[in-house]
N, C-alpha and C positions, 0 to 999 in steps of 0.2 A: 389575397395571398401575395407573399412576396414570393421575387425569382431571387435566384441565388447570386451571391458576390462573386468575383472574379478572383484569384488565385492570392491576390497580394494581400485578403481579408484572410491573418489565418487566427486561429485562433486557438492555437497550444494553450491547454492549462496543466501551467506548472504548479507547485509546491510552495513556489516564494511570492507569487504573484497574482494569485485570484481565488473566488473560493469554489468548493467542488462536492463532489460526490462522497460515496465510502471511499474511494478508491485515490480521489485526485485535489490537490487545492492546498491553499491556506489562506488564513484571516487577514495574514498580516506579510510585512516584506522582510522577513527577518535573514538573508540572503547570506551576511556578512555573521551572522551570530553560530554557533556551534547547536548539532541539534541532536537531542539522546533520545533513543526510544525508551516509553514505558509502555509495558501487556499489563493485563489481568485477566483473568475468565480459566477455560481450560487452555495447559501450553506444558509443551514436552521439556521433561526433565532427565536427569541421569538415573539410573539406580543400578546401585554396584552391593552384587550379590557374593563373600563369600565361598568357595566353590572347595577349597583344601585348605590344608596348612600356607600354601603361598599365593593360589590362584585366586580370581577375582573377575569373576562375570559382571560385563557391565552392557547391561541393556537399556531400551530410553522406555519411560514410562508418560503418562497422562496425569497431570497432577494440577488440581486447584487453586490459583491465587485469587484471592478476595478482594486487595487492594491493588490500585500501582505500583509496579517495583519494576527499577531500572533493567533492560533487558540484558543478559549476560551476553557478555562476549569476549574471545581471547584475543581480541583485535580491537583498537581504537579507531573507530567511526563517527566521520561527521555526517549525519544522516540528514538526508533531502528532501525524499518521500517515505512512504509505507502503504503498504498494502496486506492485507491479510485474508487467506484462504479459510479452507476446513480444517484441515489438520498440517499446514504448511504457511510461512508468509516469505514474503519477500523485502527487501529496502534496496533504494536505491542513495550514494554518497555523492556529496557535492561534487566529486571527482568523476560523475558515470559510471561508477561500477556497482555492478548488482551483486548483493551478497541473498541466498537464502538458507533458511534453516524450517524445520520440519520433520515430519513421517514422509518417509520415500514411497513413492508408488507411482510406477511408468514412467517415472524421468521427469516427474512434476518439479524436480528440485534443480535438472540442470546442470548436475556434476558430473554425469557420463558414469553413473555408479548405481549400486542398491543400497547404501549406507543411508540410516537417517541422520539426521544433522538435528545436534542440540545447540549449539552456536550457529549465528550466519557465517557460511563459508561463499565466498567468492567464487561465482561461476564466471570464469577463465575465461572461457571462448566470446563472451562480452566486454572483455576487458579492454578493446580497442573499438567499440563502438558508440560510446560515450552517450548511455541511456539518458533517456529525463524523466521515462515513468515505467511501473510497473503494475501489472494488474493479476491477480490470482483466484484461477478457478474454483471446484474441486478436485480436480482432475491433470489440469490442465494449467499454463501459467503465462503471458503475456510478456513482451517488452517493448516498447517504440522508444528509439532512440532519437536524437536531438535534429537527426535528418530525414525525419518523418519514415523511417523503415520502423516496420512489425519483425519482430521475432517470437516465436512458440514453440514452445516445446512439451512433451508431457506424453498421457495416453492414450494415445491413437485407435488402442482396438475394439473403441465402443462400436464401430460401422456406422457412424455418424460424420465422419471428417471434420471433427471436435478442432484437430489444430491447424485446416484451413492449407491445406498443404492438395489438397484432393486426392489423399489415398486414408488409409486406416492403421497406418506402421504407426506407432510408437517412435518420438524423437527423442531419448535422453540427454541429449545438448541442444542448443537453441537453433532453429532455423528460419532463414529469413523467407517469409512468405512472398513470393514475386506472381508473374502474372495477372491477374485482374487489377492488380495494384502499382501496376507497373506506370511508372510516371506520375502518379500521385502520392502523396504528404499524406502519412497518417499522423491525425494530432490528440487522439483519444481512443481508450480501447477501455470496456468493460467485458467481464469475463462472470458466465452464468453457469449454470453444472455442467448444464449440454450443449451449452451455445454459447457464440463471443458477439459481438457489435464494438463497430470500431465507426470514428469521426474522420471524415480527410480533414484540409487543412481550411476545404471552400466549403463545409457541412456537409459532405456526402454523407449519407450513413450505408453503410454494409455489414451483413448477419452470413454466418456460415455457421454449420452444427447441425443438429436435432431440428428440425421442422415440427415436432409432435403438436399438437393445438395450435398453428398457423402462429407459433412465438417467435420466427423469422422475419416477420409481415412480410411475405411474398406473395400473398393471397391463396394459398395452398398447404398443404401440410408435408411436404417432403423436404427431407434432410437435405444439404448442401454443403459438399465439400469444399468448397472454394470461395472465399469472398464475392457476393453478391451486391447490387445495391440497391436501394430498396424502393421501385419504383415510383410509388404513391408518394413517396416526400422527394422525389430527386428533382423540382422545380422549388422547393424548398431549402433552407439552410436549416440544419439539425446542430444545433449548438450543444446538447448533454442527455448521454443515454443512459441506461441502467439494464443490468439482465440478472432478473430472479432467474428461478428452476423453471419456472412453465411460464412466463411470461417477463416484456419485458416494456419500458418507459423510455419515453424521450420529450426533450425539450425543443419545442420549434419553433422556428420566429417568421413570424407574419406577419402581414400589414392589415392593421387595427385605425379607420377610419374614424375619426372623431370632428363633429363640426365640420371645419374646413379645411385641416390637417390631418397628416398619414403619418403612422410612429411604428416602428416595429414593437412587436410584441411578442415573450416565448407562450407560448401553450403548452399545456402537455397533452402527448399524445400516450395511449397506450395498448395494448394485444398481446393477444396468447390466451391462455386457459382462465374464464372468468370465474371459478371457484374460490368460495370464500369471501367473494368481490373485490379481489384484488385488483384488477384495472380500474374502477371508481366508473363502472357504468350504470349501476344500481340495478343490475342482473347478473346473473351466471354464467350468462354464453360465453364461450371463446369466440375472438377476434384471429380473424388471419391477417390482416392488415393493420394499418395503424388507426386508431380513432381518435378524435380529440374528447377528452373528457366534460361533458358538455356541461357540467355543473360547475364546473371551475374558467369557464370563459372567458370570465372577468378579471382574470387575475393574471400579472403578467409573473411567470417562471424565470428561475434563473437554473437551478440543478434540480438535477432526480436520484432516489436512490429507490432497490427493490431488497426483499427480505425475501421467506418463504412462501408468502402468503398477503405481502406485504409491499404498498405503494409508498413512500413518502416523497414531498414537491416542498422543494422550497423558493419562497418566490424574492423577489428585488428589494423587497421592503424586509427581506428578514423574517417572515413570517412560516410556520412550518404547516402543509397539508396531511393527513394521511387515511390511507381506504386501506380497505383488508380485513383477516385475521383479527378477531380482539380476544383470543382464549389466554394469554398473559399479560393482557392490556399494554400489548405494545401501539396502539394506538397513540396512546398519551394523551386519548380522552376519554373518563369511565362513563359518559353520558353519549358515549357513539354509539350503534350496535352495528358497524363497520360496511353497511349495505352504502351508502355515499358518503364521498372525501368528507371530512371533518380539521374541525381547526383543533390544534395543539395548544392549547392556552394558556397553560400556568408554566410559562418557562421565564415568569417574574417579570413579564414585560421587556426581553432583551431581544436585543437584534441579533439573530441566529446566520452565521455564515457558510457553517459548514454541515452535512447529514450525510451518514452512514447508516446501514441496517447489516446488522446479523441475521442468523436466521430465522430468531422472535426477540430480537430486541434492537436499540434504535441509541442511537449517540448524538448528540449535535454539539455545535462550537457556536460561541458566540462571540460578538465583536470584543469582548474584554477576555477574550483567551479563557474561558470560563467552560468546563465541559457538564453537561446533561446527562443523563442515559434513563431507560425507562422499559417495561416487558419482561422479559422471562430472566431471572435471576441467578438458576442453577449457573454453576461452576464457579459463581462469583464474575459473569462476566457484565454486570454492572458499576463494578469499580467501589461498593458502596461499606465490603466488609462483610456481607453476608451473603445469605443462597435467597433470598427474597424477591417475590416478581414487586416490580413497580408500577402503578397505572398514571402515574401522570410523571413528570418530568425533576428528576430530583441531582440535585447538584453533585459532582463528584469531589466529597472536600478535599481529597487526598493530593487533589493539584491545582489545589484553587490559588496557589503561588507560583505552579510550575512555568507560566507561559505558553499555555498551549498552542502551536502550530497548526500540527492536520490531526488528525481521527480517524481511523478506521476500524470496520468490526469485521470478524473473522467469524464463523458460523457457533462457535460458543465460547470467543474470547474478544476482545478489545486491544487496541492499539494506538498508541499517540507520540506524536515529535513534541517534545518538550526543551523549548531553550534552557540551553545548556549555562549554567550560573554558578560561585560560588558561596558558600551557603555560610552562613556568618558564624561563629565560633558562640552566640548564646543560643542557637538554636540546639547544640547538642551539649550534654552535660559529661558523654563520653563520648571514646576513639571510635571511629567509623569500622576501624582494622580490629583492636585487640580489646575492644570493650571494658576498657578499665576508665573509670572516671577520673576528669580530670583534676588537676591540683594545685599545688605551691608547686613541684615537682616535675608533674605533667603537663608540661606544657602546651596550646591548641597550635597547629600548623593546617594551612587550608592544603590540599593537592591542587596543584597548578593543571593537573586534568580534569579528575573528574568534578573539584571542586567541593566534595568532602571534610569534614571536618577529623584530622588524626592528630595524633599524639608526636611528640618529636623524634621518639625513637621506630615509629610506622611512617615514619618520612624523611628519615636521615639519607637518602639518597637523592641526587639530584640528576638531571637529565635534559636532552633537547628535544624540541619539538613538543613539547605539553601543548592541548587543546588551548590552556585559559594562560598561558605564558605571557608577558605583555611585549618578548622577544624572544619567537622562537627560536633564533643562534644563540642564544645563550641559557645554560640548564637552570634548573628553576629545581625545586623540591617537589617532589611526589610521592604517594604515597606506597608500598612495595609490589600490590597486585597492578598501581599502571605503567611499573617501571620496568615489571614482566612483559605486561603487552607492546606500552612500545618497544622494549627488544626486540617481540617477534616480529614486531612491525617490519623494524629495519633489516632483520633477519629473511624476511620474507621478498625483500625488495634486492636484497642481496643477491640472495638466491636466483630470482628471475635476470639480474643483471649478468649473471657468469652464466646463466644457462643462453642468454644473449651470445654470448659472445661465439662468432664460430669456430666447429670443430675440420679440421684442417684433416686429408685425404693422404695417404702417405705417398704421394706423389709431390701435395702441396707440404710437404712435411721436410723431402729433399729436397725443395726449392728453397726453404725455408734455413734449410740446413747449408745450402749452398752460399744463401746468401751472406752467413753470419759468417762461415768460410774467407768468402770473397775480402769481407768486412776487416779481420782478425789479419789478414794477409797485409790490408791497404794499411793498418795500425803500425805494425810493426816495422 
């Protein structure tokens, strides 16, 4: 076994820089490139009802996308990370600020409101702490910003100490978790229905939440409001965790003796409720503790991801494990029967970097930006165009151009950073805007933002600041829906500049007035 590194090993996983879990990574270092989110599966939308001759109810509804399609927004975002919940996600902008959108419930969303959000909106009280990731519960919603502080916020009054605060109140704005963590660097946080697990910077691992089937590993089954750490690995370095609903995974790195050299190696360890065999013990017990997966020993880990029911490991060479649940062959093996880890095989022979799970279904990325998905199909949260389960691992063509980034799944949807590109004028035969085909006439114009293909009278306006400009001081053509957003943009930054500015006490208002006095006297 190895002992742990000392403070200056840390090991933050960003978005531009290594690869990750559902939650965290990318393939590739695309830092400098612009990045767009695409959903599919279920994801909340508008619907405006009618009400009289003038009114107009407009509430948000649940609605099925099949394929990828760019995520709406009334604000132009370079997006960083992504993360995605049950009926909520979150993203994180190259700038630290978290926007979410979503179904509201207990302050999961972070606006200090009960609105739900069909657009990501900007949660404000993070706007000066300059995130690098984000994690999303059910419940509940995560943030660590770029100085190893945790922030949570969400609902409290499970009696579980769900957001690690050690009471049961409900936080509708973000609060910073201090105390047990006080002086330490959090550099990873995964977020499970009823429980959180977070990484320091030197692999501590800590669980606070639900205790129910020892899914904590504290060797016990009682719930914990407060960040805890987890004894049995704290002579260990815990490099990448995961938290399903009733259990949860880690990756840990030991020392693997070989001949006459020592190499670290990760393992995975896992605990909690062994039903359905989701910890890969080749039994059913719950684990209160961490165990190593003895059938996989061999094999060195690099990330974990958990589903409902559901293990996957993906290890250094690229290769994907998975135990569990096989009732929608999210396996992505039809010759498992899910009682021990199984290899994932027909993902065409590609080196897999990145794995997420849904609640029964499973996403990965591979080194060519190339995305998979596989398991229960309802919502269309396969990416595939249909409601179909899948049992092995089947390409998603709809972005087999897009460049994929990172991946994440939400509990019956999908989510992915997709570099941001312009798209060449024979790919579409019409306007991206007013769908009339092009001609002698109609001429093609690409938008300097989103990169679209329109028409020249859907792009007669020009503007500063476009994503894909090749100088943003100078306006470029865009198309009319981003010539709206970026106004709000700058509208919105306006706004926060004069509410900057201070308001003056009518004491400091006669001093004020004296002085232009004074002033107006010295002129004349």
């Amino acid at each position: 076994m190895s002992t742990k590194g000392v403070s200056s090993d840390v090991i933050r996983v960003s978005t531009s820089s290594a690869p990750s879990t559902s939650s965290h990574g990318s393939a590739q270092d695309d830092c400098d490139s612009s990045g767009d989110v695409y959903v599919w599966g279920e994801v909340i939308c508008e619907n405006s009802v009618r009400a009289g001759s003038d009114a107009v109810v407009r509430s948000t509804v649940r609605q099925d996308v099949l394929l990828p399609k760019p995520l709406e927004s009334n604000l132009v975002l370079d997006v960083y990370h992504v993360d995605c919940g049950v009926k909520h996600a979150a993203l994180v902008t190259k700038n630290g600020e978290v926007f979410t959108w979503g179904e509201e419930s207990g302050g999961r969303l972070g606006h200090g409101s009960r609105e739900d959000h069909i657009h990501p909106s900007l949660v404000s009280s993070l706007a000066v702490c300059n995130v690098d990731f984000v994690a999303c519960g059910e419940f509940h919603t995560c943030a660590v910003t770029t100085a190893g502080e945790l922030y949570t916020w969400g609902d409290g009054t499970h009696n579980i100490g769900l957001l690690g605060h050690g009471t049961d109140i409900s936080h509708w704005i973000p609060k910073r978790i201090s105390g047990a963590l006080d002086g330490l660097q959090v550099a990873y946080v995964s977020c499970g229905t009823w429980h959180t697990a977070l990484i320091t910077t030197v692999g501590q691992l800590f669980t606070f939440g639900d205790g129910t089937f020892g899914v904590l590993g504290h060797g016990d089954r009682e719930s914990i409001t407060c960040p805890r750490e987890v004894e049995s690995l704290s002579v260990l370095k815990t490099v990448s965790v995961a938290c399903g609903v009733w259990h949860t995974a880690a990756v840990v790195e030991v020392i693997v003796t070989q001949s006459s050299s020592s190499l670290c190696s990760g393992k995975l360890f896992t605990w909690g409720d062994g039903d359905k065999h989701r910890p890969g013990h080749g039994d059913k017990e719950p684990r209160v503790k961490p165990t190593c997966v003895a059938s996989l020993i061999d094999y060195d880990f690099h990330r974990i991801a958990c589903g409902h029911s559901l293990t996957v490991g993906l290890t250094t060479s690229g290769q994907v494990w998975s135990m569990g649940n096989t009732v929608y062959g999210q396996l992505g093996n039809p010759r498992s029967d899910g009682k021990i880890p199984c290899l994932v095989k027909d993902i065409m022979g590609e080196h897999v970097v990145q794995v997420a799970c849904g609640s029964y279904h499973v996403a990965v990325l591979t080194v060519k930006s190339e995305v998979f998905t596989w398991g229960k199909g309802a919502n269309g949260r396969l990416g595939h165009g249909d409601i179909e389960d899948r049992k092995i691992p089947t390409l998603v063509e709809a972005l087999r151009d897009r460049a994929v980034r990172q991946i994440s799944c939400g509990a019956n949807f999908t989510g992915a950073i997709c570099q941001h590109k312009l798209m060449s004028g024979a790919e579409q035969s019409q306007c991206a805007s007013c769908r009339q085909p092009f001609g002698f006439t109609r001429k093609r114009h690409n938008c300097h933002n989103c990169g679209h293909v329109h028409c020249s009278s859907c792009t007669s306006r020009k503007t500063l600041r476009a994503a894909l400009a090749p100088n943003p001081a100078k306006p470029y053509r865009v198309c009319d829906s981003c010539f709206l957003k970026l106004n709000n943009a700058t509208d919105s930054v306006t706004n926060k500049r004069k509410d900057s500015v201070p308001r003056y006490s009518g004491e400091s208002n006669s001093d004020a007035k004296l002085a232009k006095a004074i002033i107006l006297v010295i002129w004349i």
